[in-house]
C-alpha positions as CSV (number, residue, x, y, z in Angstrom):
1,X,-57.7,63.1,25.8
2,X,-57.8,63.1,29.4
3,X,-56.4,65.5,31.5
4,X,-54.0,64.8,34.3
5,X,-56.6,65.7,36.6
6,X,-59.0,63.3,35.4
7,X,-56.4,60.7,35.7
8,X,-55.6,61.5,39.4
9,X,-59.5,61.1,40.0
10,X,-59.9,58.1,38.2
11,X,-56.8,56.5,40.1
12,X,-57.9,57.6,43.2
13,X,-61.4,56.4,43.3
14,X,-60.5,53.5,42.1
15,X,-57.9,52.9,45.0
16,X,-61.1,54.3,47.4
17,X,-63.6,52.0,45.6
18,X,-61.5,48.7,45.6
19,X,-60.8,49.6,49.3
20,X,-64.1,50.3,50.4
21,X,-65.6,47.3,49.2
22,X,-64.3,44.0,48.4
23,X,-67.2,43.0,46.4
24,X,-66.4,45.5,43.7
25,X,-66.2,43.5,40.6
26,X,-69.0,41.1,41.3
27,X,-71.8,43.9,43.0
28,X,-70.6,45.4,39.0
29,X,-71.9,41.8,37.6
30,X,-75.1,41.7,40.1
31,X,-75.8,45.8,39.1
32,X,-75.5,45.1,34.9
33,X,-76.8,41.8,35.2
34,X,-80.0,43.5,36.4
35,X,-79.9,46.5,34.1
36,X,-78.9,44.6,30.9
37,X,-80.6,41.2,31.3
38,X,-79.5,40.2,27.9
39,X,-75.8,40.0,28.5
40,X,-76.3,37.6,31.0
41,X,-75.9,34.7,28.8
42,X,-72.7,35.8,27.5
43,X,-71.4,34.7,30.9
44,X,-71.0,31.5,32.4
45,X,-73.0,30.8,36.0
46,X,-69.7,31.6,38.0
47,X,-68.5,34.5,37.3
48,X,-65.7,34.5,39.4
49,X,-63.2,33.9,36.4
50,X,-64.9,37.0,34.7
51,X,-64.4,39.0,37.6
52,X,-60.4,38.6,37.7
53,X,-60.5,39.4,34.0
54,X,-62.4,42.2,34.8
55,X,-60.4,44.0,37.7
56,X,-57.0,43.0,35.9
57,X,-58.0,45.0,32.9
58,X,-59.4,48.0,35.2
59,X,-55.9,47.4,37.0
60,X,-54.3,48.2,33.2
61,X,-56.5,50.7,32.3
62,X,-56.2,53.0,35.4
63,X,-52.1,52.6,35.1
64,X,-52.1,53.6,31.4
65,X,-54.2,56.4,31.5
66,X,-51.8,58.7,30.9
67,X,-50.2,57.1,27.7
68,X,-53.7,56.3,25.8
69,X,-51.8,54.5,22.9
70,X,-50.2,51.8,25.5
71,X,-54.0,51.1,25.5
72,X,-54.7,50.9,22.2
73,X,-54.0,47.6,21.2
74,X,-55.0,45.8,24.3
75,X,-58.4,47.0,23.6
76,X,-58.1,46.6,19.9
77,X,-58.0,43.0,20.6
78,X,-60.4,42.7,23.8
79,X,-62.8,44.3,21.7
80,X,-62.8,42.0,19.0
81,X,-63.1,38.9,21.4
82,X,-65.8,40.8,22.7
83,X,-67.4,41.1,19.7
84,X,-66.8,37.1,19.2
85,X,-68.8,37.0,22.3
86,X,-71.9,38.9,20.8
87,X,-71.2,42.3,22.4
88,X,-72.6,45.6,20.3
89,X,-72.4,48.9,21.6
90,X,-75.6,49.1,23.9
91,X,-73.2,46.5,25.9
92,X,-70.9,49.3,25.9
93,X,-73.1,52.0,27.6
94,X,-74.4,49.5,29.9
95,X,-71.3,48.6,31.3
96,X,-70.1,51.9,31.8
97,X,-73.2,53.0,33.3
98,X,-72.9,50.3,35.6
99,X,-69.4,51.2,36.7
100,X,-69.9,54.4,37.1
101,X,-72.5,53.5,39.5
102,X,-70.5,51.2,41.4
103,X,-67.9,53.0,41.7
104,X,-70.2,55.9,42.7
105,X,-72.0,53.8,45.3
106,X,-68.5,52.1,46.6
107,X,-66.5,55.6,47.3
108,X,-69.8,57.2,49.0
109,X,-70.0,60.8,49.5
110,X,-66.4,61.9,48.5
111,X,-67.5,61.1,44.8
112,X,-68.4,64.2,42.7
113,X,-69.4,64.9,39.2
114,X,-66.0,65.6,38.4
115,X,-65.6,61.9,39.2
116,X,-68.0,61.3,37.2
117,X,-66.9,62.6,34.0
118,X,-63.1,61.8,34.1
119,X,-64.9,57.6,34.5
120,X,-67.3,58.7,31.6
121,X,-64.5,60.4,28.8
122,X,-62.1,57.3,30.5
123,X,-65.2,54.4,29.5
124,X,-65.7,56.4,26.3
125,X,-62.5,56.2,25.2
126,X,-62.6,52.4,26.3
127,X,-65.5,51.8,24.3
128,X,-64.6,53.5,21.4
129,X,-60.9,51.7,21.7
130,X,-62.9,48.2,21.3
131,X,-65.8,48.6,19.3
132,X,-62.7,50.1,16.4
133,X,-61.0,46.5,17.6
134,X,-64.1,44.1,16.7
135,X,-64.6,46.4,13.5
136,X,-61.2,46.0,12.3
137,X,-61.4,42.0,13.0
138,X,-64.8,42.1,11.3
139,X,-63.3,43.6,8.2
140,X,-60.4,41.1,7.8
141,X,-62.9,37.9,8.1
């Protein structure tokens, strides 16, 4: 699904982003937070917690790119405990919209739209990953 290309870019600008700025994760929770006021109360006050959760799944995401089905069923199962947390897929774009931004904002002018896309086919493959988990765990309820 994604090229190696796109997986050097995606690595890469993750390394640049997380380097750039420490405050990654939680400008992410500031940024959706603003843009998707609903999800807020899906979260508790400190988000700290959230935020390790957060960058240790990017962390597994951006090492696994390039075998998709090592993915597979950590998202299967992310997804449905996101689902237990009232997540539907407008979540879904939000958050990657969000990212993208971030990540956008924290590498600065060496970002391009090739950055751009390899993030957005990476995120939709993500989303697609996770919403297929919380179906699957709807079904067997």
């Amino acid at each position: 699904m994604l090229t190696a290309p796109q997986v050097d870019l995606i690595q890469t600008s993750v390394n640049a982003a997380v380097s750039a700025r420490q405050t990654l994760v939680s400008d992410f929770y500031d940024s959706l937070f603003a843009k998707a006021p609903s999800v807020r109360s899906m979260f508790s006050t400190d988000t700290a917690a959230q935020s390790e959760k957060l960058a240790a799944v990017l962390r597994l995401a951006v090492q696994k790119l390039d075998d998709l089905e090592a993915l597979v069923d950590p998202l299967h199962s992310l997804g449905a405990k996101h689902a237990e947390y009232g997540a539907v897929p407008a979540h879904y774009t939000a958050v990657a919209e969000t990212l993208v931004e971030c990540l956008s904002d924290a590498v600065g002018p060496d970002w391009t739209a090739a950055h751009s896309q390899a993030w957005n086919d990476a995120l939709t493959f993500i989303a697609r990953t996770m919403l297929d988990g919380a179906d699957m765990a709807a079904t067997r309820q």
